[in-house]
FIGU-425480 format. One record per residue (C-alpha): residue in one letter; x, y, z; residue number from 1. Coordinates in Angstrom, 3 decimals. Layout:
% FIGU-425480
   r          u          v          w     k
   A          X          Y          Z   NUM
...
% end
This chain:
% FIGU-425480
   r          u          v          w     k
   X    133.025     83.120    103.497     1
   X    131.927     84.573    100.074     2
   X    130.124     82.854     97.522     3
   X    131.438     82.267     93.982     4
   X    128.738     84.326     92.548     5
   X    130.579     87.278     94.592     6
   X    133.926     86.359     93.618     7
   X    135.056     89.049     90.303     8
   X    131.444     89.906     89.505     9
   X    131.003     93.576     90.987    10
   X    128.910     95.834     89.749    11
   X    130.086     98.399     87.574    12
   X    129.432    100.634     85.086    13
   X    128.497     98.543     82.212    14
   X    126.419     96.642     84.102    15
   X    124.270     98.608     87.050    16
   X    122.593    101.966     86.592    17
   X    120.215    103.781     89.251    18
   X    116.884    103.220     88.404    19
   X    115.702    107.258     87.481    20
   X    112.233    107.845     85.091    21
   X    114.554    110.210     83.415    22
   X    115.968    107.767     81.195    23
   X    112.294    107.367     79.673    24
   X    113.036    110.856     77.938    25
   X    116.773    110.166     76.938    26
   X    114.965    106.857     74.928    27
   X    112.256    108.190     73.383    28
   X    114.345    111.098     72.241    29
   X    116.753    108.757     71.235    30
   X    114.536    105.974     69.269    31
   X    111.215    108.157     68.457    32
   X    112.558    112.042     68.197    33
   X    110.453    112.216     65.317    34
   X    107.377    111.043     66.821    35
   X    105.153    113.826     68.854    36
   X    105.411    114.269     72.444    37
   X    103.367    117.426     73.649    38
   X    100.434    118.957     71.676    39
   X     99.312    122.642     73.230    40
   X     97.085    124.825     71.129    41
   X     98.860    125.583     68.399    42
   X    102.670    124.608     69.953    43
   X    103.476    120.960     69.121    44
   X    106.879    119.466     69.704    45
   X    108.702    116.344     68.979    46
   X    110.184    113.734     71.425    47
   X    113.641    115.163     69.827    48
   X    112.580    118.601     70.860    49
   X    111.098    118.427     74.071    50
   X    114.422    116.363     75.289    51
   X    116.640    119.465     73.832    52
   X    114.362    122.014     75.334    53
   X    114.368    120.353     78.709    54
   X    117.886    119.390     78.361    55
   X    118.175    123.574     77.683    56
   X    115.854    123.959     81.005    57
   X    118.426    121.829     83.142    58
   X    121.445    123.664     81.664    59
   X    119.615    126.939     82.737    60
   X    119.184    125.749     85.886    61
   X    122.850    124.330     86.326    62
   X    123.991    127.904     86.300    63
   X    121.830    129.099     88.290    64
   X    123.930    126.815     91.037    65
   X    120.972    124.075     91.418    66
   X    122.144    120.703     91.901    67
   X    121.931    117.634     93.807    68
   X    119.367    118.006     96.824    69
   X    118.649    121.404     96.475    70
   X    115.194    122.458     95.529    71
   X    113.047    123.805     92.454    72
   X    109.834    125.120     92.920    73
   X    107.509    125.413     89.836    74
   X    104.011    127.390     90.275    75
   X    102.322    126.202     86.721    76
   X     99.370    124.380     85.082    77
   X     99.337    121.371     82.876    78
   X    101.634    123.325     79.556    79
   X    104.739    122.254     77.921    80
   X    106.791    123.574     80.570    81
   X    105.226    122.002     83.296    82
   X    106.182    118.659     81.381    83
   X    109.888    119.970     80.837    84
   X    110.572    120.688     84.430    85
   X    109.647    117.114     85.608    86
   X    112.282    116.150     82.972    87
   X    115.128    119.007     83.704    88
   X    114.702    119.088     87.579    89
   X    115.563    115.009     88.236    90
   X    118.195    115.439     85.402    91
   X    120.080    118.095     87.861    92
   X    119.992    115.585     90.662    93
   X    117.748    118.634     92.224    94
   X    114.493    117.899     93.859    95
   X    111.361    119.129     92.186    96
   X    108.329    121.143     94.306    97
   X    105.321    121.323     92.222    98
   X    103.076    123.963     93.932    99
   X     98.919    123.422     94.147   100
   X     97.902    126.110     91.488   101
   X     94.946    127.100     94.343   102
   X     97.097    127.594     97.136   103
   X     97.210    131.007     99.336   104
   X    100.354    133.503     98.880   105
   X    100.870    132.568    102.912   106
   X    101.088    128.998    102.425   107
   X    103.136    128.820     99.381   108
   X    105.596    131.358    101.170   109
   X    105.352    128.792    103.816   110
   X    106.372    126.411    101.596   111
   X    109.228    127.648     99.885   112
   X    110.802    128.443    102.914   113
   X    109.972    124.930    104.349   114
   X    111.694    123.173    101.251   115
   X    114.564    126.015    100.528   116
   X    113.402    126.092     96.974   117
   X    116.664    127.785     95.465   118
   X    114.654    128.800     92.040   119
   X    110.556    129.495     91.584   120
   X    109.216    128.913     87.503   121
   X    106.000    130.456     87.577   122
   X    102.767    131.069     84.804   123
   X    102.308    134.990     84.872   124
   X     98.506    133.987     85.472   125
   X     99.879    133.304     89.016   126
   X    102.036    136.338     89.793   127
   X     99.090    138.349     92.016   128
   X     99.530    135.358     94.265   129
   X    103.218    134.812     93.806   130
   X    104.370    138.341     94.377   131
   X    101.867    138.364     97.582   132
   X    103.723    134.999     98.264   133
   X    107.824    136.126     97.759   134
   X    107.010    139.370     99.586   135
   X    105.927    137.262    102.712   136
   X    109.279    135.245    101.886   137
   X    111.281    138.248    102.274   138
   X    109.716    139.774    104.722   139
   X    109.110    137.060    107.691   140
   X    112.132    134.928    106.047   141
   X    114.639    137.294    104.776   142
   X    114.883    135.181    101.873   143
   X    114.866    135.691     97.572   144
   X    115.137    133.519     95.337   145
   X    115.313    133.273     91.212   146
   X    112.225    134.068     89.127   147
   X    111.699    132.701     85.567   148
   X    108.638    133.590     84.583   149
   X    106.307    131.448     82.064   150
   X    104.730    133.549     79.096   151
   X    102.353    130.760     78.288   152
   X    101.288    130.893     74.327   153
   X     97.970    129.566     76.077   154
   X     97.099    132.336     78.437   155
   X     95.149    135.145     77.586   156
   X     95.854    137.190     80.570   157
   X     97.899    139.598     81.376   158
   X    100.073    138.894     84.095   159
   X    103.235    140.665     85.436   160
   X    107.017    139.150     85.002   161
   X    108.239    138.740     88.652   162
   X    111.622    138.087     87.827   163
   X    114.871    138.988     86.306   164
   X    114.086    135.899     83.810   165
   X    111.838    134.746     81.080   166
   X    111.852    131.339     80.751   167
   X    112.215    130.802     76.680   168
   X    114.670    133.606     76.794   169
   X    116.699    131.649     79.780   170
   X    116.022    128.300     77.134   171
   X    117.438    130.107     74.434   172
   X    120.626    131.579     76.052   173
   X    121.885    128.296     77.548   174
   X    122.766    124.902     75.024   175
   X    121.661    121.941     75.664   176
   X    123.621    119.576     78.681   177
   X    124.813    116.783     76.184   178
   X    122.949    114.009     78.949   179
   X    119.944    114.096     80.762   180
   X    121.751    111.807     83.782   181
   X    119.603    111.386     86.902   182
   X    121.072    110.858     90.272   183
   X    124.363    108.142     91.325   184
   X    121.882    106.875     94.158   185
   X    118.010    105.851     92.667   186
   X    117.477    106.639     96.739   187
   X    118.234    110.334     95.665   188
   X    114.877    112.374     96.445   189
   X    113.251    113.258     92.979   190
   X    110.121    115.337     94.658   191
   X    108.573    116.960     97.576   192
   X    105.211    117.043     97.217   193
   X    102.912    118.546     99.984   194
   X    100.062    117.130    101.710   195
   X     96.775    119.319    101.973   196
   X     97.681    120.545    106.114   197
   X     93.723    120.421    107.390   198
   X     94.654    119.640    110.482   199
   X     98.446    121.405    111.056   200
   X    101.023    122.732    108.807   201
   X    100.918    120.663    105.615   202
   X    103.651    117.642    105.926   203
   X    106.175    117.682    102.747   204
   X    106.573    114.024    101.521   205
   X    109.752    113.219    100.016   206
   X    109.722    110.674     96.917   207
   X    112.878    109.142     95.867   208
   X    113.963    108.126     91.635   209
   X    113.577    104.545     92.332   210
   X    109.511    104.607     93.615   211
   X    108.891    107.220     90.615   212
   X    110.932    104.587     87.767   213
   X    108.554    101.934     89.465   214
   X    105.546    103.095     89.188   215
   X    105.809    104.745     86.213   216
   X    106.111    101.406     84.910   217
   X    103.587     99.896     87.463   218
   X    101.098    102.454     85.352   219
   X    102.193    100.831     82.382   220
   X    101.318     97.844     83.508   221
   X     98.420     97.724     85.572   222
   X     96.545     99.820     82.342   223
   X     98.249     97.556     79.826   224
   X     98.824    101.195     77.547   225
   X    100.512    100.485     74.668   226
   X    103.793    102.341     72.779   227
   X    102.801    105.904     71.511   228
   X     99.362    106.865     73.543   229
   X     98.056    110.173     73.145   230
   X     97.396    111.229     77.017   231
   X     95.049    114.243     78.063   232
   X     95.906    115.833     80.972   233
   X     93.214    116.455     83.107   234
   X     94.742    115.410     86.252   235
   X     96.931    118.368     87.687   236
   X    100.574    117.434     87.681   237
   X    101.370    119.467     90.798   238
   X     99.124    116.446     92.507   239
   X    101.541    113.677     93.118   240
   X    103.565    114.687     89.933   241
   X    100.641    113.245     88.089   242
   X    100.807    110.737     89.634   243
   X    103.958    109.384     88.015   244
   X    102.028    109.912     84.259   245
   X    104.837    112.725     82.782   246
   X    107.394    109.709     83.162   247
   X    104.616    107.088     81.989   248
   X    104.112    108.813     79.012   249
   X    107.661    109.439     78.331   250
   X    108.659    105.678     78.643   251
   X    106.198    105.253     76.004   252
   X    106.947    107.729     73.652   253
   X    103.180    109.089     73.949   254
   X    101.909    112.572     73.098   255
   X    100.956    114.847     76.305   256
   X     98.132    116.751     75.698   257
   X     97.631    119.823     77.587   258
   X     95.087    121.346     79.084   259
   X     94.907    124.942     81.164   260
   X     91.538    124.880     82.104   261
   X     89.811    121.779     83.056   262
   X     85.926    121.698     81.953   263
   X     83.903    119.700     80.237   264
   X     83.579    121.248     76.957   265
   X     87.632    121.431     76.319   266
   X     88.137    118.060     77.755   267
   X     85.474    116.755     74.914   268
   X     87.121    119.242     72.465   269
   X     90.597    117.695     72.842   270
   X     89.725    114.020     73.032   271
   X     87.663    114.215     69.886   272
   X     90.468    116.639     68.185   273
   X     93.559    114.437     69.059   274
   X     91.830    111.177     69.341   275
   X     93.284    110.745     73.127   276
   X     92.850    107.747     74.986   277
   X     93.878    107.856     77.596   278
   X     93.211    110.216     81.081   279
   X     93.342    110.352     84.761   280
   X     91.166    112.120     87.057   281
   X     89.087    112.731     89.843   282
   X     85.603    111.351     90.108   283
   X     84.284    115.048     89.626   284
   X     85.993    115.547     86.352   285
   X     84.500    111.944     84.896   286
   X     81.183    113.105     86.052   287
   X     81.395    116.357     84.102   288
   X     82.223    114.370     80.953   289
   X     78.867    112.478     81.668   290
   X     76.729    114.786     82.668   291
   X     77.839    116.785     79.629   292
   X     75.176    117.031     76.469   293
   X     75.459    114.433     74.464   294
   X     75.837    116.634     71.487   295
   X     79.620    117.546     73.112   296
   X     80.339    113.807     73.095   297
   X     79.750    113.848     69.205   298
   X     82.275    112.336     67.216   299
   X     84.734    110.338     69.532   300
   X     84.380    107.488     68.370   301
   X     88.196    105.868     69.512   302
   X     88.295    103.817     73.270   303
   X     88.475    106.278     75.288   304
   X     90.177    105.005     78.691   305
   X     90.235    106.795     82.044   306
   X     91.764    105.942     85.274   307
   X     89.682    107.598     88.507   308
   X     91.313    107.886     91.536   309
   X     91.787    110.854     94.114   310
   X     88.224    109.870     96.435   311
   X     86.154    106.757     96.281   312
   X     84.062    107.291     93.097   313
   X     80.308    106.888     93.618   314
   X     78.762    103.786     92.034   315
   X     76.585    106.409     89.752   316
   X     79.991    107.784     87.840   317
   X     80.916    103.864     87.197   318
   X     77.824    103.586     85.840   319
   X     77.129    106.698     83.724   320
   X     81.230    106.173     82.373   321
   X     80.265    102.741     81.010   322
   X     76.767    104.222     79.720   323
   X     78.734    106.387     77.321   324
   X     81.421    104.095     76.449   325
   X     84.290    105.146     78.140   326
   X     86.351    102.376     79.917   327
   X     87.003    103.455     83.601   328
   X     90.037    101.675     85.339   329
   X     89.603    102.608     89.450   330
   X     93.011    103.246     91.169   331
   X     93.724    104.129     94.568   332
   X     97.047    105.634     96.818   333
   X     98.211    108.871     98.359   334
   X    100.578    111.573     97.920   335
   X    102.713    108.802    100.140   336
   X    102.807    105.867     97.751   337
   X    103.219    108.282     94.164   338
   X     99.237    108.313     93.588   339
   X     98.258    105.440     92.378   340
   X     99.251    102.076     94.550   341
   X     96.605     99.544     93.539   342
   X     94.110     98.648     90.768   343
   X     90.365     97.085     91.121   344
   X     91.957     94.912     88.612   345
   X     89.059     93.552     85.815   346
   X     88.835     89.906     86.181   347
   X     87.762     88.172     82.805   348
   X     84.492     86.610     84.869   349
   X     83.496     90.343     85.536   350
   X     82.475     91.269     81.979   351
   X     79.615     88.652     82.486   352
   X     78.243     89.929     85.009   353
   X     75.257     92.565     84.928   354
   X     76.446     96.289     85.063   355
   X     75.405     96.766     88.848   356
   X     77.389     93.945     89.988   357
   X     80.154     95.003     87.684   358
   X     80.020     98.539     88.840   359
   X     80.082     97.404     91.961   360
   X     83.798     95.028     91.747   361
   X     84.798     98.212     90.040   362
   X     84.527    100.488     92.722   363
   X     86.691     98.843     95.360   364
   X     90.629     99.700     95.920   365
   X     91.856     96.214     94.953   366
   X     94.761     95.048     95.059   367
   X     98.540     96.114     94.732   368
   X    100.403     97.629     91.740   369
   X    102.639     94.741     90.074   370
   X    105.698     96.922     91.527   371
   X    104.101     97.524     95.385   372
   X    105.371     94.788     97.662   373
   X    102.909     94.882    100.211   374
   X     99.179     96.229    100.868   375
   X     97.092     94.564    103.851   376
   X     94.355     95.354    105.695   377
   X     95.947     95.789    109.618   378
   X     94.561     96.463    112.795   379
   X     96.500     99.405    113.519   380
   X     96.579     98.680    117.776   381
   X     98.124     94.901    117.321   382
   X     99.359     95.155    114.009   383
   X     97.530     91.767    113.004   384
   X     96.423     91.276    109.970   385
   X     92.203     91.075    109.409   386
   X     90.574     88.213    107.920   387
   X     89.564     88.480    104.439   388
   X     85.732     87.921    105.439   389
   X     84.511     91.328    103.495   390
   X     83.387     92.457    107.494   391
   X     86.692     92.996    109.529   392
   X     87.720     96.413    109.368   393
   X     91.233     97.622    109.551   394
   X     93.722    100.088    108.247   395
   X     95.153     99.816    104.807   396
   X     98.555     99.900    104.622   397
   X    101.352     99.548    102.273   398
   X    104.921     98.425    102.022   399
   X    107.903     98.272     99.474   400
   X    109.321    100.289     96.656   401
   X    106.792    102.232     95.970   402
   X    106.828    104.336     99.582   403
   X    108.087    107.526    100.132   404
   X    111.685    108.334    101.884   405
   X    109.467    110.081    104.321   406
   X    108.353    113.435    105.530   407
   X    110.497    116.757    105.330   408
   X    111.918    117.594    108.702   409
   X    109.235    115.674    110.390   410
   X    110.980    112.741    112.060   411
   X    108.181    111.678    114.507   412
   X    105.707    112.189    111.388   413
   X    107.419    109.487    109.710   414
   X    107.939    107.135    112.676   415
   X    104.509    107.695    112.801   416
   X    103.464    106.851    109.760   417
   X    105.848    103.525    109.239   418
   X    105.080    102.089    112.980   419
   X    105.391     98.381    112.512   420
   X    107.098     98.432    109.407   421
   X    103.939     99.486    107.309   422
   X    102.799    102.810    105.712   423
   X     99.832    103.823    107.579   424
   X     97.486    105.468    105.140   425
   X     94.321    106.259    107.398   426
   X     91.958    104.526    105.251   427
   X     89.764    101.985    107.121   428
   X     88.778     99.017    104.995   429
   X     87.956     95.697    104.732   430
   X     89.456     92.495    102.835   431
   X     86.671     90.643    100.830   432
   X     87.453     86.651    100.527   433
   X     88.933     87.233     96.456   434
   X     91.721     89.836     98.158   435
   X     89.999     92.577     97.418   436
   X     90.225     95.711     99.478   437
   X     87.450     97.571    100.277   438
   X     87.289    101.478    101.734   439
   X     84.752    101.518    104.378   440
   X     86.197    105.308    105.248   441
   X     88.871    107.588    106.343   442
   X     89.543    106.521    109.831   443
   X     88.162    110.679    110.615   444
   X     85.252    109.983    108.179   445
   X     83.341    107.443    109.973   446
   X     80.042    108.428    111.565   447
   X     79.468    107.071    114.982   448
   X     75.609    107.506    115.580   449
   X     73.833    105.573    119.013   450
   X     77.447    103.113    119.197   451
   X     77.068    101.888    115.355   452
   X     79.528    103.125    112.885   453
   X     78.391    104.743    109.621   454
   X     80.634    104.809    107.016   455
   X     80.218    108.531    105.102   456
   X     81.096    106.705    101.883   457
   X     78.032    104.049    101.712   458
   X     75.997    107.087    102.227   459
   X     77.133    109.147     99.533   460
   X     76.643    106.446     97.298   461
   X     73.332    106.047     98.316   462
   X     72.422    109.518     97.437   463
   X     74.463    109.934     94.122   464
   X     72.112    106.866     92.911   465
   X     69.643    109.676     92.640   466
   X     69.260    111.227     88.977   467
   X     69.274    114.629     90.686   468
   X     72.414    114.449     92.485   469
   X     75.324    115.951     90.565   470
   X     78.071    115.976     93.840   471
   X     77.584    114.781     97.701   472
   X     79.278    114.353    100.587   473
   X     78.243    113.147    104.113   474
   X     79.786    114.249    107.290   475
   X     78.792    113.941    111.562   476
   X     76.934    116.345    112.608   477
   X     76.629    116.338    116.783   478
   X     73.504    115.108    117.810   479
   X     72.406    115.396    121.401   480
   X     70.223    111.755    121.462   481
   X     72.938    109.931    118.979   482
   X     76.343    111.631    119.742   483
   X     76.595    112.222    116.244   484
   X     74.228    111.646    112.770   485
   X     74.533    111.943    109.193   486
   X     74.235    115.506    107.385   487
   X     74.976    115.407    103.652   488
   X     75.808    118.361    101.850   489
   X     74.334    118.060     97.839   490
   X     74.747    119.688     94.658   491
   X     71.733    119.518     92.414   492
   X     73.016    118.885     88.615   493
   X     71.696    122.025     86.400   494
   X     67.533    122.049     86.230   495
   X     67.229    119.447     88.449   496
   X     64.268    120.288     91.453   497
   X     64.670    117.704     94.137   498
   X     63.475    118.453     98.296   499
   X     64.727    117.091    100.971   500
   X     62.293    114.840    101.959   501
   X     62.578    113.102     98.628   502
   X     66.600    112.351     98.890   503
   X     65.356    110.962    102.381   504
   X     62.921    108.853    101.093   505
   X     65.196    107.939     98.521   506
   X     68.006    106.787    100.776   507
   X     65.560    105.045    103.056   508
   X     64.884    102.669     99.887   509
   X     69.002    101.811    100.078   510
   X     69.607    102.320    103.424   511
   X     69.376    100.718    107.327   512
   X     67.462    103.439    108.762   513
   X     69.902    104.496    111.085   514
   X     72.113    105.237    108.155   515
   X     69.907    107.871    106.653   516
   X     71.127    111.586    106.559   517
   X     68.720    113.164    109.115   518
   X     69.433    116.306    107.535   519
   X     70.227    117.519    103.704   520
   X     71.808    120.823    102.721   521
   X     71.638    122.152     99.331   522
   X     74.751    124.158     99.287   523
   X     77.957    124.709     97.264   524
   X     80.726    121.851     98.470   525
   X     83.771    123.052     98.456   526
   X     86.755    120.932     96.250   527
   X     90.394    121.045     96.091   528
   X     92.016    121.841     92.639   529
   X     92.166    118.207     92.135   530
   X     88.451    117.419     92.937   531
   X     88.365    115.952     96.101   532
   X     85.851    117.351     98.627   533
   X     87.131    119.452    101.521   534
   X     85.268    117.579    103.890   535
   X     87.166    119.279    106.756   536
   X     85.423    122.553    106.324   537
   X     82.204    120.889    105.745   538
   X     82.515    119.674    109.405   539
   X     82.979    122.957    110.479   540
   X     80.123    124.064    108.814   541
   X     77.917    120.980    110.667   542
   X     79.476    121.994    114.261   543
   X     78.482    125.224    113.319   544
   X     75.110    124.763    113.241   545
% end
């Protein structure tokens, strides 16, 4: 039997839309066209022009036979056009691959052929990699694909054109599609993003319009930005589409800022120049802003907010942010869950408290984004869910809208990862009695030294406590008496003269003395392109020894 409230009240087209982040642009173009939306050197467009250049992009695109579900790659660092094609792509319906700028010719050949990418838009800084990359494609594949190549105004390179087409050329020739649309279905995939592969081939995860609508809002939201911010991009977009932030900022009407090369004396450059405030990055990029000489910090004198996410950030970066002024908000999520899934959200109590403690509330994962349904802290054998006693430790996991369709051609992958009806992230936390979550470790990461489990993480922030230590990272190293102990790996921050006895000494002060690294390496660590530490090879390096 139906209900009356089903009886002549369908949905239709006046009434029910997909949810797709590509009606942010469409809006702002619409309402502020006037207003700026993407500063670069000395290009600066309007909201008006970056929706007819993108709308140009899409139309370019179109006849190059790219529509629903099939797949552009882009190869390109936080410019103009890196903003454009996270507009043009969804707008086809198409699916958009943003490649890791670091990657190896192999891998992104592996790639391409693992997502069919139809069409590749690439930054001529790139082509020694990329033509390394499409003659594997050819070769083991038997594949080509379209080439527009990016003449950044930006890069001071040289670079070689790869393809048949230049990208403002290909802009030029084509008008503008009269709609930016989005998909029929918001379940329509809008990305595949890939994950980092240390342990296998890297697993593509598929993102749908709906998750990326929702948490570009839920970003909105949980940061409580306001209409028209002007947003620095020091987060690469390739890393979880950035992490939803092109969309954020369009819903907003905000200015991007762009940035090719991310150090400290740019970043400082650019905030003071364009009065941003607002940023994302990793806790490496934070901690180059203050470590940086004070005289580079001269003259910002606007609220400068950043959002830190990518690896747990060490107590010390809380710290020396809030030294300087700059209001950190501490986010946490995976390529899975569109970056960012939940907020250490600031109570009001917090502010009275004295910075230690505060740094301390600050640095846990918190609690969902507004938009996520679900995020608990599960044993992963019983699928129980741990008591919030701050000592229980369990798996974080997530559920709802803000989840990815799943992994590329990896069935039992996914399975995998949504056993139980949960996302399985990895992380191993705990639940602390005001529901907030707490990382202990990746579920690899743990140290298990003499039965008792170390987690890697307390460590680290044991060591980065010390005014010497400019970037750590703990990892097992076998031990014949223990099974495994602690070896950290540190970077000294420039001038600094520290030994190793005195970072043991130093940790003994914070530390149960089991916990203590039992050995301490002064060497390079080696990072991704977003920041995080490749602790992977740094376990090699310890089983080497």
């Amino acid at each position: 039997m139906t209900s009356i409230f089903e009886q002549g009240l369908d949905k239709n087209i006046a009434n029910f839309t997909a949810l797709s982040p590509v009606s942010f642009v469409e809006r702002s173009a619409e309402i502020f066209g006037d207003l700026p939306s993407i500063i670069h050197g000395q290009r600066k467009y309007t909201w008006s022009q970056t929706r007819d250049r993108s709308a140009r992009l899409a139309a370019a695109l179109k006849s190059f036979g790219i529509g629903r579900g099939n797949t552009v790659s882009a190869m390109l660092p936080n410019t103009p056009e890196m903003v454009e094609v996270h507009y043009a792509v969804p707008a086809l319906n198409a699916v958009l691959n943003a490649l890791n700028t670091r990657l190896d010719a192999a891998l992104i050949a592996w790639q391409l052929n693992h997502c069919e990418s139809k069409v590749l838009i690439t930054d001529r800084e790139f082509s020694p990699v990329i033509s390394k990359a499409l003659a594997i494609l050819k070769t083991e594949h038997g594949k080509d694909m379209v080439v527009i190549d990016v003449c950044d105004s930006e890069f001071t390179g040289v670079g070689e054109q790869l393809g048949a087409h230049e990208y403002e050329a290909c802009l030029a020739s084509h008008p503008p599609l009269a709609q930016l649309d989005g998909p029929q279905d918001e379940w329509d995939a809008i990305a595949v993003s890939y994950t980092s592969g240390t342990t296998g081939d890297p697993k593509g995860v598929v993102t749908h319009h709906r998750g990326a609508y929702l948490n570009a809002v839920s970003n909105v939201v949980t940061w409580s930005m306001p209409n028209f911010p002007t947003y620095l991009w020091t987060l690469p977009m390739f890393h979880c589409n950035g992490w939803c932030f092109p969309w954020t900022v369009a819903m907003l009407a905000g200015t991007h800022v762009c940035l090719r090369r991310v150090e400290a004396q740019p970043i400082l450059d650019a905030i003071r120049e364009h009065e941003v405030n607002h940023y994302c990055a990793a806790p490496i990029v934070h901690s180059l802003i203050y470590n940086a000489p004070e005289t580079l910090r001269a003259g910002i004198h606007q609220q400068v907010r950043g959002m830190v996410a990518g690896a747990a950030p060490p107590a010390a970066m809380i710290e020396g942010m809030a030294k300087i002024g700059f209001d950190i908000t501490h986010v946490y999520g995976l390529t899975e869950v569109y970056g960012p899934a939940s907020v250490a959200s600031k109570r009001p109590s917090w502010a009275q408290e004295s910075l230690s403690e505060q740094t301390r509330l600050n640095g846990r994962q918190g609690v969902r984004y507004p938009l996520q349904e679900g995020m608990k802290i599960l044993d992963p054998a019983t699928m129980t869910e741990c008591p919030a006693d701050g000592v229980t430790m369990g798996e974080i996991m997530f559920k709802g809208n803000i989840v990815m369709k799943g992994y590329l051609k990896n069935p039992k992958a996914t399975q995998e990862a949504f056993a139980g009806g949960w996302f399985h992230t990895g992380d191993l936390a705990v639940m602390e009695s005001d529901r907030y979550v707490k990382i202990k470790d990746r579920s690899k990461d743990i140290i298990i030294s003499g039965g008792e489990n170390i987690s890697s993480l307390e460590v680290e922030d044991a060591l980065y406590r010390h005014a010497a230590v400019l970037t750590c990272a703990v990892v097992a190293k076998p031990d014949d008496k223990w099974g495994e102990s602690p070896l950290a790996f540190v970077e000294l921050k420039s001038g600094a003269v520290v030994t190793q006895s005195d970072l043991i000494t130093h940790c003994k002060t914070l530390l149960a003395s089991y916990k203590v690294p039992k050995e301490i390496r002064f060497e390079e660590i080696p990072k991704t392109s977003t920041g995080k530490i490749q602790k992977f090879q740094l376990r090699e390096r310890a089983r080497s020894a």
